[in-house]
N, CA, C and O atoms as a GROMACS GRO file, in nm:
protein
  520
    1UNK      N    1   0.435   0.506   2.167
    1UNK     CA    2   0.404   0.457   2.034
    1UNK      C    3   0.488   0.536   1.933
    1UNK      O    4   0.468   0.657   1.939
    2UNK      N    5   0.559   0.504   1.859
    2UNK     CA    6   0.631   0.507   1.759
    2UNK      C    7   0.599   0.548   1.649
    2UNK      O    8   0.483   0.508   1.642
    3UNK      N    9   0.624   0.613   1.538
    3UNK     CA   10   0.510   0.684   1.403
    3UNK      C   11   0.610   0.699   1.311
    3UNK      O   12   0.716   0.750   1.348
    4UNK      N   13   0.593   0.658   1.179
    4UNK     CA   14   0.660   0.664   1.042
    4UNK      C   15   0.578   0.747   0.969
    4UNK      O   16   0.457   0.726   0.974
    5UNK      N   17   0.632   0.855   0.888
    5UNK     CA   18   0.576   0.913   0.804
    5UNK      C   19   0.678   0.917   0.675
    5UNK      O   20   0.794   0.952   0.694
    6UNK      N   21   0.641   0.886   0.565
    6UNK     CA   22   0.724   0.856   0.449
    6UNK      C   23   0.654   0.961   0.336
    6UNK      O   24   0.532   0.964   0.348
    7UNK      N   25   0.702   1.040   0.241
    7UNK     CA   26   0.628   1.120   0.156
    7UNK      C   27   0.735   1.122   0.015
    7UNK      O   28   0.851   1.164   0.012
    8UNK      N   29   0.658   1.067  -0.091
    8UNK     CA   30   0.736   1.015  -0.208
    8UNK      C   31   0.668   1.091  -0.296
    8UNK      O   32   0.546   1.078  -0.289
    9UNK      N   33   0.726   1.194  -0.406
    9UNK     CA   34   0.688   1.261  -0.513
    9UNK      C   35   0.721   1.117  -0.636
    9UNK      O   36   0.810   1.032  -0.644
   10UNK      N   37   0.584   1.152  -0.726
   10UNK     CA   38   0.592   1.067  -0.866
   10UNK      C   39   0.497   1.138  -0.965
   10UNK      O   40   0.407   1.220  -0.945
   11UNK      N   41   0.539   1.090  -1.060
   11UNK     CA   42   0.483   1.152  -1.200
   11UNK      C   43   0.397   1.050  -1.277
   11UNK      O   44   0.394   1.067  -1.399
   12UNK      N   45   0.323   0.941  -1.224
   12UNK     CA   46   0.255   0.797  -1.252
   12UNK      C   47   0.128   0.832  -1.322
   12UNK      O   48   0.086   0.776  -1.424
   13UNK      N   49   0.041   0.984  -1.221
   13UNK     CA   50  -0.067   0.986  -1.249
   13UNK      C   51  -0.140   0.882  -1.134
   13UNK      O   52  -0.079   0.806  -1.059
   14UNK      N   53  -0.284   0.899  -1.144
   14UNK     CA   54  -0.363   0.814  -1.084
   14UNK      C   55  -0.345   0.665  -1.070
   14UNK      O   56  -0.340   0.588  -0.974
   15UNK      N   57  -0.334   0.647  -1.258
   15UNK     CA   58  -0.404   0.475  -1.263
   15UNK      C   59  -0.283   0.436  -1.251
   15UNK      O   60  -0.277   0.313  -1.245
   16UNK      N   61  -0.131   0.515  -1.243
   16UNK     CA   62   0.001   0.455  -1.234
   16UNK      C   63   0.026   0.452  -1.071
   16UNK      O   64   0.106   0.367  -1.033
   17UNK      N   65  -0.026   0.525  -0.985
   17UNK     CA   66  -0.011   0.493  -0.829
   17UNK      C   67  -0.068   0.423  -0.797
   17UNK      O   68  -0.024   0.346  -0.711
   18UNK      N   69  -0.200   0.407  -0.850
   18UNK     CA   70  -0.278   0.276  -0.792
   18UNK      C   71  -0.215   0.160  -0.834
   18UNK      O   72  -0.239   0.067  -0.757
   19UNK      N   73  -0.121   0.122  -0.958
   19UNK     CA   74  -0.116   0.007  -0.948
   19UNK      C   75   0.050  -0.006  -0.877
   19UNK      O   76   0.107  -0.116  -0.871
   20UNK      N   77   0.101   0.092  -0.838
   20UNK     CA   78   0.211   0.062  -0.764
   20UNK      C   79   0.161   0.055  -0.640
   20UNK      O   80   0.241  -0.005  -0.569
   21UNK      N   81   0.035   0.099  -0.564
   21UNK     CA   82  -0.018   0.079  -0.447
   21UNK      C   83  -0.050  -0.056  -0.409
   21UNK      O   84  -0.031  -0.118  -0.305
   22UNK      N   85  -0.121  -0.098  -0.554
   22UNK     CA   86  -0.162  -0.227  -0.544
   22UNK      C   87  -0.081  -0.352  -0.523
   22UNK      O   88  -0.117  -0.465  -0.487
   23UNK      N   89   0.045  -0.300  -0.556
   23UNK     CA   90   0.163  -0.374  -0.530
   23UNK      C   91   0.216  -0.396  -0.447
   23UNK      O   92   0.268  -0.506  -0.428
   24UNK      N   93   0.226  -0.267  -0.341
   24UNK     CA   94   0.252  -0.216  -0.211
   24UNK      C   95   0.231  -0.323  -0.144
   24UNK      O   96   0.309  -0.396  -0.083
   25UNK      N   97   0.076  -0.329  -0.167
   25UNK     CA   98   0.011  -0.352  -0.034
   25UNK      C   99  -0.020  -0.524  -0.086
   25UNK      O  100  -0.080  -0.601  -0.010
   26UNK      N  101   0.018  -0.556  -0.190
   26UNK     CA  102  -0.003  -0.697  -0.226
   26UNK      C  103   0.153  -0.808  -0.118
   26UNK      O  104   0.170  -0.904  -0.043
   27UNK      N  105   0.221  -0.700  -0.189
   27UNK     CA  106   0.384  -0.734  -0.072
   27UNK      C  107   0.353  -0.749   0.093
   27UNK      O  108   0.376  -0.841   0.172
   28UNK      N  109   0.286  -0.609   0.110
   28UNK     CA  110   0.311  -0.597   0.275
   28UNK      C  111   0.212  -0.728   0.296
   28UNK      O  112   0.264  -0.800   0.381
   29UNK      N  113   0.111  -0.774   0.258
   29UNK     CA  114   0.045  -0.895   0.311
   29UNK      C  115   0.105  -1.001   0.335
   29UNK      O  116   0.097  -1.066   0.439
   30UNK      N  117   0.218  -1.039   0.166
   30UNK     CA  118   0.211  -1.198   0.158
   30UNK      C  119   0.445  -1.183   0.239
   30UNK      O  120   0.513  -1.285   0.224
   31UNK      N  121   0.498  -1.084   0.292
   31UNK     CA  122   0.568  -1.070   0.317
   31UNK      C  123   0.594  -1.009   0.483
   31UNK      O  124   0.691  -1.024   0.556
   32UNK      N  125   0.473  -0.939   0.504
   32UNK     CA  126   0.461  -0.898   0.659
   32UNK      C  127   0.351  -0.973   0.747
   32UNK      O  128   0.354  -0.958   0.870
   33UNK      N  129   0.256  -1.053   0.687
   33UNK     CA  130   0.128  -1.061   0.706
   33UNK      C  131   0.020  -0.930   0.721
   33UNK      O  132  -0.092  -0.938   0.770
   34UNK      N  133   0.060  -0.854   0.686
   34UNK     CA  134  -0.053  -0.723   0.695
   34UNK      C  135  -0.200  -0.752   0.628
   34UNK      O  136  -0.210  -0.817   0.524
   35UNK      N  137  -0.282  -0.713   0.675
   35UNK     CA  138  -0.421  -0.714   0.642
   35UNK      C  139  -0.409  -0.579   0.564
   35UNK      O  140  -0.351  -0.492   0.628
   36UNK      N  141  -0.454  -0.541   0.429
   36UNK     CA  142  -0.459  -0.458   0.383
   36UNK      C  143  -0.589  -0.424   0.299
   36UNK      O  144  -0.639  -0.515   0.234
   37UNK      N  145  -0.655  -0.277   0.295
   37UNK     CA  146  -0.796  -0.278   0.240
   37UNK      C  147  -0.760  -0.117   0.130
   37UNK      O  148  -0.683  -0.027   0.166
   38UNK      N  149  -0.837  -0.117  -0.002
   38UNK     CA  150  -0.799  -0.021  -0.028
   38UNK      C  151  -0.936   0.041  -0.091
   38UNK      O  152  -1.020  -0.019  -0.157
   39UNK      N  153  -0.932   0.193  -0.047
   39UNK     CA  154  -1.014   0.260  -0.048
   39UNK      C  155  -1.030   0.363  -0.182
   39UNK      O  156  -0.984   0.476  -0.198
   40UNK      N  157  -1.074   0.318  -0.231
   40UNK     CA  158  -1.062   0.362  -0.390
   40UNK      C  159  -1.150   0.524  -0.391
   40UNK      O  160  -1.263   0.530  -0.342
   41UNK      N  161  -1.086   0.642  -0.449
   41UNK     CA  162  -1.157   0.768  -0.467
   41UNK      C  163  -1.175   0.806  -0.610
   41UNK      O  164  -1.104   0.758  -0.699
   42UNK      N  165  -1.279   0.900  -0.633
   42UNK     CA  166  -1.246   0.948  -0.754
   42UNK      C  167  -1.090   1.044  -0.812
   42UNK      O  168  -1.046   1.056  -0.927
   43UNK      N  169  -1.037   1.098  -0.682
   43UNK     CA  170  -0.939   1.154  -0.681
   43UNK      C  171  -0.841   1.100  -0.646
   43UNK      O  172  -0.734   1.141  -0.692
   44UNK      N  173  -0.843   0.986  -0.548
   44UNK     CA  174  -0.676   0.951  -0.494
   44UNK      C  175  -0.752   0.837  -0.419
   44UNK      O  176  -0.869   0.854  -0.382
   45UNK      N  177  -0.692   0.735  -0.399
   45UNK     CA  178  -0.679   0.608  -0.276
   45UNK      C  179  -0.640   0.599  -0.174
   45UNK      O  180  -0.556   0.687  -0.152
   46UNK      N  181  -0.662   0.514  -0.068
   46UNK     CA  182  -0.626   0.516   0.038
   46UNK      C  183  -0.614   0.381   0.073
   46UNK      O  184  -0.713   0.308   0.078
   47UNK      N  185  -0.487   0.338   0.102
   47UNK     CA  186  -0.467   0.156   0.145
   47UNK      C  187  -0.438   0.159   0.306
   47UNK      O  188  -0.339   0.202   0.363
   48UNK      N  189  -0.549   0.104   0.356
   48UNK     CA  190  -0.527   0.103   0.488
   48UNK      C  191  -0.468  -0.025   0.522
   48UNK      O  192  -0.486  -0.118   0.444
   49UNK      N  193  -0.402  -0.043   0.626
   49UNK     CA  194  -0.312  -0.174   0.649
   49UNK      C  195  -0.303  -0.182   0.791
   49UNK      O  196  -0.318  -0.079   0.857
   50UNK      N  197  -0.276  -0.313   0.857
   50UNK     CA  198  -0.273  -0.311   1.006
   50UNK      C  199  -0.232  -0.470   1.009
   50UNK      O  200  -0.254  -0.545   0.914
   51UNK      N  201  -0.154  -0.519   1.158
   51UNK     CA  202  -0.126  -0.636   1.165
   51UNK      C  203  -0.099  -0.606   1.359
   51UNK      O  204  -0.113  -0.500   1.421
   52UNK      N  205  -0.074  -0.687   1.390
   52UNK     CA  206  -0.039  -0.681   1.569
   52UNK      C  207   0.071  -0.590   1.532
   52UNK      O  208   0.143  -0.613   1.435
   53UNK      N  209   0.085  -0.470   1.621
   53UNK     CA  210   0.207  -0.388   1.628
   53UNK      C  211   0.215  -0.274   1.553
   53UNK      O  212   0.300  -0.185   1.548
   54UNK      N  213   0.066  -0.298   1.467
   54UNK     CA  214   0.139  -0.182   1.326
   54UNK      C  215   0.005  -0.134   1.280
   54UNK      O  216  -0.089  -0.213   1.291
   55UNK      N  217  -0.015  -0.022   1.232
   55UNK     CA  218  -0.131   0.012   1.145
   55UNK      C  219  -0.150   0.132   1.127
   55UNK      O  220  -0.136   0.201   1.228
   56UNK      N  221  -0.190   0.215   0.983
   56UNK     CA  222  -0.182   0.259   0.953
   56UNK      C  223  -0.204   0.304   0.801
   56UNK      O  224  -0.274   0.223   0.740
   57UNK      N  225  -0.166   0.401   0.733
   57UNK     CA  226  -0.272   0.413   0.597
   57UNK      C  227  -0.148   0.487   0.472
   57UNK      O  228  -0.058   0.569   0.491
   58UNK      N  229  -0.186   0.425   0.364
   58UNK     CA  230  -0.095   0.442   0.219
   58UNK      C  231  -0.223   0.547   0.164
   58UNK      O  232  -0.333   0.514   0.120
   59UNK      N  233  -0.159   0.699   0.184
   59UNK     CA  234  -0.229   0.772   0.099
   59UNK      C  235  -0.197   0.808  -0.091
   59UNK      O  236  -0.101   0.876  -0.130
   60UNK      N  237  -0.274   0.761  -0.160
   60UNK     CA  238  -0.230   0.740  -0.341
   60UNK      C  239  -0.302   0.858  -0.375
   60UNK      O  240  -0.422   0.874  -0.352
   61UNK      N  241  -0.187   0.983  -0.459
   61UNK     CA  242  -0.251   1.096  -0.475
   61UNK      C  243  -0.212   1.043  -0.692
   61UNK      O  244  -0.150   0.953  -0.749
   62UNK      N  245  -0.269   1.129  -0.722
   62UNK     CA  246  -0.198   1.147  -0.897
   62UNK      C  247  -0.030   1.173  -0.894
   62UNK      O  248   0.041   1.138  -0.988
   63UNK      N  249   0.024   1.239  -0.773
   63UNK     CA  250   0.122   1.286  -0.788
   63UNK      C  251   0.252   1.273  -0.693
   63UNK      O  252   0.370   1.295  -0.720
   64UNK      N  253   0.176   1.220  -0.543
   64UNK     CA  254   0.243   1.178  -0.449
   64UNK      C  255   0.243   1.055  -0.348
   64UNK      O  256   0.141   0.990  -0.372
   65UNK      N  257   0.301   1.007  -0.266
   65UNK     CA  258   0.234   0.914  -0.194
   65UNK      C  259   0.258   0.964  -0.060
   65UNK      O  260   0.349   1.046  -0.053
   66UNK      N  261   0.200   0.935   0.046
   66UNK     CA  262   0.200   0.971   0.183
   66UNK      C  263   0.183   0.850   0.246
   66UNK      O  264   0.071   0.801   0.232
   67UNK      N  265   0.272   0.781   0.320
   67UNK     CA  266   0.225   0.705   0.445
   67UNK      C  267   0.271   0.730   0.576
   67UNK      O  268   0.377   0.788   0.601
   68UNK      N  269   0.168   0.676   0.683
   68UNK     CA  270   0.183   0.721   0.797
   68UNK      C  271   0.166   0.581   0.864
   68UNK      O  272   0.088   0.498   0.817
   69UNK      N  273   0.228   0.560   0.956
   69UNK     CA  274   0.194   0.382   1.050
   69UNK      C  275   0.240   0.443   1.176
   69UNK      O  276   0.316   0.539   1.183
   70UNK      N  277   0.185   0.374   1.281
   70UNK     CA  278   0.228   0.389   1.466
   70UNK      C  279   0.240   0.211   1.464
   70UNK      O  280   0.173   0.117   1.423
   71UNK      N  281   0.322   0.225   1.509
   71UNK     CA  282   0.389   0.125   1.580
   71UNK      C  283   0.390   0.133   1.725
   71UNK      O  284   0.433   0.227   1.792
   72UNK      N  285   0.318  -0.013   1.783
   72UNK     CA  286   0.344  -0.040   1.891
   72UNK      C  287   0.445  -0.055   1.949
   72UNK      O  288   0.551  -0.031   1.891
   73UNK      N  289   0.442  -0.110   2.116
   73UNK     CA  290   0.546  -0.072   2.194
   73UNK      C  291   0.680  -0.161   2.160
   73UNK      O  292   0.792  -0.117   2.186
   74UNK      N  293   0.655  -0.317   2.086
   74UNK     CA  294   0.742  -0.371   2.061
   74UNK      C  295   0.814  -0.325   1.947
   74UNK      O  296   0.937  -0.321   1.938
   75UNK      N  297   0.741  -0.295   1.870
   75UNK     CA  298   0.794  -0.288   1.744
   75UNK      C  299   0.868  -0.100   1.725
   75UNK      O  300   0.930  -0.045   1.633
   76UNK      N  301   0.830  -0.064   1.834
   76UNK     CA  302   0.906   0.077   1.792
   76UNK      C  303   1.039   0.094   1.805
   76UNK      O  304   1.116   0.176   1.755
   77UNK      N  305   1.056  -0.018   1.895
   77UNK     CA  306   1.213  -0.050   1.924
   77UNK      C  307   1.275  -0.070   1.782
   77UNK      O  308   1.398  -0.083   1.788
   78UNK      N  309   1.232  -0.075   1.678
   78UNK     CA  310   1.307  -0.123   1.585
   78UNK      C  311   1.219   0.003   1.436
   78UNK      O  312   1.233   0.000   1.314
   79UNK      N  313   1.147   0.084   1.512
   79UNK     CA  314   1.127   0.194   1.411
   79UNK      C  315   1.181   0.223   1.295
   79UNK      O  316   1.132   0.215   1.182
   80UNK      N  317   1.334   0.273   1.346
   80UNK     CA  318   1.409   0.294   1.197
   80UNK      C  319   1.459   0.185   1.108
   80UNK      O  320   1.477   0.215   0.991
   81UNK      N  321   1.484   0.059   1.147
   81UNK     CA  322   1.480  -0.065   1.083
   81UNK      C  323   1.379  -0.047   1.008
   81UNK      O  324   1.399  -0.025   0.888
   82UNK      N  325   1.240  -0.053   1.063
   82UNK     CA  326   1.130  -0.034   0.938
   82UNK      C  327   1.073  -0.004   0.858
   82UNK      O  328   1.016  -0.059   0.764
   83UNK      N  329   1.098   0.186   0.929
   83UNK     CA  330   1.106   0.295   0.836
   83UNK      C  331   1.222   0.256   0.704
   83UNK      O  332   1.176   0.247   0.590
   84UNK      N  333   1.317   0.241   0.719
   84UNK     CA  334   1.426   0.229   0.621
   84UNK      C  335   1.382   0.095   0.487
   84UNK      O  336   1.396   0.112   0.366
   85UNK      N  337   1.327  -0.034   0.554
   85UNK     CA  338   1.311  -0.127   0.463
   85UNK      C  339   1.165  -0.081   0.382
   85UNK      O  340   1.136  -0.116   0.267
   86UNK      N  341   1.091  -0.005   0.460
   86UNK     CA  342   0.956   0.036   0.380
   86UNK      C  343   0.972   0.163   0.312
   86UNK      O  344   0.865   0.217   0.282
   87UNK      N  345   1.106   0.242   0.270
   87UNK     CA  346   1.161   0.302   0.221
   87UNK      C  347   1.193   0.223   0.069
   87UNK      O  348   1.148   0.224  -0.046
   88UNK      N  349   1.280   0.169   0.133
   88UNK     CA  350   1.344   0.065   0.017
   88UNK      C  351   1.240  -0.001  -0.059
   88UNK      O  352   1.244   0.001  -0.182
   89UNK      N  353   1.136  -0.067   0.011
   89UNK     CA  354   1.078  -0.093  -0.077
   89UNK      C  355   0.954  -0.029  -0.129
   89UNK      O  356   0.894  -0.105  -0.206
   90UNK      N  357   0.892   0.096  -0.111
   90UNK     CA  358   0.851   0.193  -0.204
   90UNK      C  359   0.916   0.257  -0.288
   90UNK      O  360   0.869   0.312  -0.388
   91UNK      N  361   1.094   0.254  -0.236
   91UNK     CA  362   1.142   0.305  -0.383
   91UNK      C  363   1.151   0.205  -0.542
   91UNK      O  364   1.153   0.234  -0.661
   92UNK      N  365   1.156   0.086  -0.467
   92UNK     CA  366   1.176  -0.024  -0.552
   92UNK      C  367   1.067   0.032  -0.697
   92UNK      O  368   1.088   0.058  -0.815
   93UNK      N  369   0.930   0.030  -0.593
   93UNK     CA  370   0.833  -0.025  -0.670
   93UNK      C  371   0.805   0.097  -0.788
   93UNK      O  372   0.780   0.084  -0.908
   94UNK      N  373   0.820   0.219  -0.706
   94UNK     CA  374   0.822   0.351  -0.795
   94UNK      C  375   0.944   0.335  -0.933
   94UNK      O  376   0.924   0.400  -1.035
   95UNK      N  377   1.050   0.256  -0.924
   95UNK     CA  378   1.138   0.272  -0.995
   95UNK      C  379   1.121   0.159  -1.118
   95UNK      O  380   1.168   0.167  -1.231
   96UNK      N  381   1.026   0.033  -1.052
   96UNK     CA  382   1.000  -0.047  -1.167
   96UNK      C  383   0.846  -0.006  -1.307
   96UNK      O  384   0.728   0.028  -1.290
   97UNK      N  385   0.894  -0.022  -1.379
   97UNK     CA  386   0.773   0.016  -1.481
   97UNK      C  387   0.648  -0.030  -1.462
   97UNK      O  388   0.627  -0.151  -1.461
   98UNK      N  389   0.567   0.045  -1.448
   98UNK     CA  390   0.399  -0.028  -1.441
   98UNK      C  391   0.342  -0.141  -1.563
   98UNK      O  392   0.344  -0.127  -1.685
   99UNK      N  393   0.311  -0.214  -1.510
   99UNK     CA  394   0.232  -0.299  -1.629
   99UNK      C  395   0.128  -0.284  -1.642
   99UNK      O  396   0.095  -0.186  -1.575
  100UNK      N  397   0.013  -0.345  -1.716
  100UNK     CA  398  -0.099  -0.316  -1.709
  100UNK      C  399  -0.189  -0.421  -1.664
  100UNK      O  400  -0.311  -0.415  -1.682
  101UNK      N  401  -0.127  -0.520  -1.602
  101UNK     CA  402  -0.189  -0.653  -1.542
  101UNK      C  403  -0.294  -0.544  -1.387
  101UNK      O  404  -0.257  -0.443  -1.327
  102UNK      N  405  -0.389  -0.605  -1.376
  102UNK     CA  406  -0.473  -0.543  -1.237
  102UNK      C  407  -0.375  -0.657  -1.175
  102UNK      O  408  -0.297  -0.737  -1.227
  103UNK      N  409  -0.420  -0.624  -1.018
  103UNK     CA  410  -0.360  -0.662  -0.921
  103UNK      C  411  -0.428  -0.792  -0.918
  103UNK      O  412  -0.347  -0.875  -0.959
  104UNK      N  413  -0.556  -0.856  -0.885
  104UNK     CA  414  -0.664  -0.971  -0.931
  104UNK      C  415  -0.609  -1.042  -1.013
  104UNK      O  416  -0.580  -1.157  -0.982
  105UNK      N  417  -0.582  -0.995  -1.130
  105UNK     CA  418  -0.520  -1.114  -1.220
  105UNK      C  419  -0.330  -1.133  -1.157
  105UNK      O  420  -0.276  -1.243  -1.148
  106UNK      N  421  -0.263  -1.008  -1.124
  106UNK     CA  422  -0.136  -1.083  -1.086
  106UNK      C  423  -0.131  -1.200  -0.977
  106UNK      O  424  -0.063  -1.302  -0.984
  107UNK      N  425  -0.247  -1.149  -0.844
  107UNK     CA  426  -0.199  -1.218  -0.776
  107UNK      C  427  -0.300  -1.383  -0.767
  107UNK      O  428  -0.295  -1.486  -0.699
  108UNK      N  429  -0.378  -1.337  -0.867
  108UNK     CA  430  -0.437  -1.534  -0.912
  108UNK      C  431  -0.317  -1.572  -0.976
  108UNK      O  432  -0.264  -1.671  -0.925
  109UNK      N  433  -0.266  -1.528  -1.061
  109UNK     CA  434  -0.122  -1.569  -1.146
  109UNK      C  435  -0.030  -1.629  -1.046
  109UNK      O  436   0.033  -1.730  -1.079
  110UNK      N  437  -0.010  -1.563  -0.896
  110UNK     CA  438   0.120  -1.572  -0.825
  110UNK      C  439   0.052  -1.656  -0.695
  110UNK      O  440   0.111  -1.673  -0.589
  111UNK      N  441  -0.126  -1.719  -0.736
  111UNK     CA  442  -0.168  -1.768  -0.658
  111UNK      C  443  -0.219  -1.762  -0.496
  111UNK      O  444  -0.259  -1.850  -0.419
  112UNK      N  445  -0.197  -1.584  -0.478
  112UNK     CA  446  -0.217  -1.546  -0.399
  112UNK      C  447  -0.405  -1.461  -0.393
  112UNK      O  448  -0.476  -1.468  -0.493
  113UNK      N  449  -0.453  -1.392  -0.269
  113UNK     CA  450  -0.544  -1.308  -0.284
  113UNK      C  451  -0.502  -1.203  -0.271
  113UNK      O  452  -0.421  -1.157  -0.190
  114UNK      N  453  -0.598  -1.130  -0.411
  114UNK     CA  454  -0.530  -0.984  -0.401
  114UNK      C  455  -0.598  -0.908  -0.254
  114UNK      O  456  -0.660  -0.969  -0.168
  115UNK      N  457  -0.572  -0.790  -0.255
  115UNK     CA  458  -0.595  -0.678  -0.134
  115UNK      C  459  -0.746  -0.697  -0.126
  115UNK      O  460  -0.788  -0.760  -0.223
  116UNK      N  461  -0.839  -0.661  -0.041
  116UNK     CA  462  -0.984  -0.640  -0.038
  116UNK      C  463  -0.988  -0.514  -0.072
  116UNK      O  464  -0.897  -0.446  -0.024
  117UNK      N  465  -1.078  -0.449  -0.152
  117UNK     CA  466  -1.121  -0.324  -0.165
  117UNK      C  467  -1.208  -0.307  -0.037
  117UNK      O  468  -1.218  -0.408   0.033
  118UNK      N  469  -1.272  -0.194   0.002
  118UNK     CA  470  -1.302  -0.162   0.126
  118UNK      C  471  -1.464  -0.227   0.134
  118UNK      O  472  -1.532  -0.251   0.233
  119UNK      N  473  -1.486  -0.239   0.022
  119UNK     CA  474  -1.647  -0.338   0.027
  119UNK      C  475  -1.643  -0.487   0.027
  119UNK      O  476  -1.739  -0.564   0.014
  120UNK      N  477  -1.461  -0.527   0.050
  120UNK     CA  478  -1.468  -0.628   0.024
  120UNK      C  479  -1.471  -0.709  -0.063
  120UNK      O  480  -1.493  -0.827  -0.039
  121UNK      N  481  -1.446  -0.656  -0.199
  121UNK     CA  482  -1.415  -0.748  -0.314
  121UNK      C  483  -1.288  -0.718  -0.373
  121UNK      O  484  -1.233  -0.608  -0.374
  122UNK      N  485  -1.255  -0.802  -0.411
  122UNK     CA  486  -1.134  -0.830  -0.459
  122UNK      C  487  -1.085  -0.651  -0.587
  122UNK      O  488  -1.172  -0.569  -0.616
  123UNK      N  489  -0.949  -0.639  -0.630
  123UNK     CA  490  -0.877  -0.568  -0.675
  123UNK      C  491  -0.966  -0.536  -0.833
  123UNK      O  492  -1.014  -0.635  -0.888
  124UNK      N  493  -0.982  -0.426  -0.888
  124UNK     CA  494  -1.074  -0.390  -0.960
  124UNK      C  495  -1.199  -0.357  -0.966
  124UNK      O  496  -1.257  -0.339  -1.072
  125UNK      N  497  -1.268  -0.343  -0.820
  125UNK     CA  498  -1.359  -0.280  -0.737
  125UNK      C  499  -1.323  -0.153  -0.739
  125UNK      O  500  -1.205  -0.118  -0.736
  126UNK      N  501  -1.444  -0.053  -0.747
  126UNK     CA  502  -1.453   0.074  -0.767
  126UNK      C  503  -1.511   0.150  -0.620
  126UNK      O  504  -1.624   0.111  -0.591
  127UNK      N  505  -1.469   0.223  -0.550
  127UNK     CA  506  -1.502   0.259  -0.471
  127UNK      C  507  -1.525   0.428  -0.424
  127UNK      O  508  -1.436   0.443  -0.339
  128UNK      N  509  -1.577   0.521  -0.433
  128UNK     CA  510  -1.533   0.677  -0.410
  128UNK      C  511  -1.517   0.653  -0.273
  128UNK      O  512  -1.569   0.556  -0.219
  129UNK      N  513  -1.438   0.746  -0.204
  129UNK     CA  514  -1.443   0.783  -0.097
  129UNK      C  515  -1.486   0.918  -0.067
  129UNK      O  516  -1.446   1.022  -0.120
  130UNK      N  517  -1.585   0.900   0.038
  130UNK     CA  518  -1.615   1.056   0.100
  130UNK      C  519  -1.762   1.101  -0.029
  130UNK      O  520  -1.818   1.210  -0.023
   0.00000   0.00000   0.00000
């Protein structure tokens, strides 16, 4: 099994990682099919994500991001392919300006469902962890 670990310094703050998380993980769904759930803290988030082959967790600090995924046996064959495009596109998202749209209203806008929060309701669900 195969393992990506990615670790991105930012200066966003909280409510600015969450909504680049929210973005994250709005992409990896309607672009990878990933199932994605996010675990809302008083201190930092956690977007857990998984699909056949893949799974694994988007840690959202005030100040950094951490992800970690294992990849199955097919898909490790192509590890650094993935590592590299999920590079690219966390840098993307860090580099574009935050708006202040929640994720709920972008992705009714773009006609999609946003992420489940970990209780299961939609994006703007409050959740602590731990």
């Amino acid at each position: 099994m195969s393992e990506i670990r990615i670790h991105r310094e930012h200066d966003l703050g909280l409510e600015g990682a969450r909504k680049v998380a929210w973005r994250w993980a709005e992409e990896a769904e309607s672009k990878f099919g990933m199932a994605c759930t996010v675990i809302e803290g008083e201190f930092g988030d956690t977007v857990e994500f998984n699909r056949s082959g893949v799974h694994g967790q988007l840690i959202v600090a005030p100040d950094h991001f951490d992800l970690q995924a294992k990849l199955g046996f097919l898909l490790g064959a192509f590890s650094k392919t993935i590592e590299t495009e999920i590079e690219k596109n966390l840098d993307a998202l860090l580099a574009k300006p935050t708006k202040g749209a929640n994720a709920k209203v972008a992705a009714k806008a773009a006609g999609k469902s946003a992420p489940k929060a970990a209780n299961g309701k939609a994006a703007g669900t409050k959740r602590k962890a731990g």
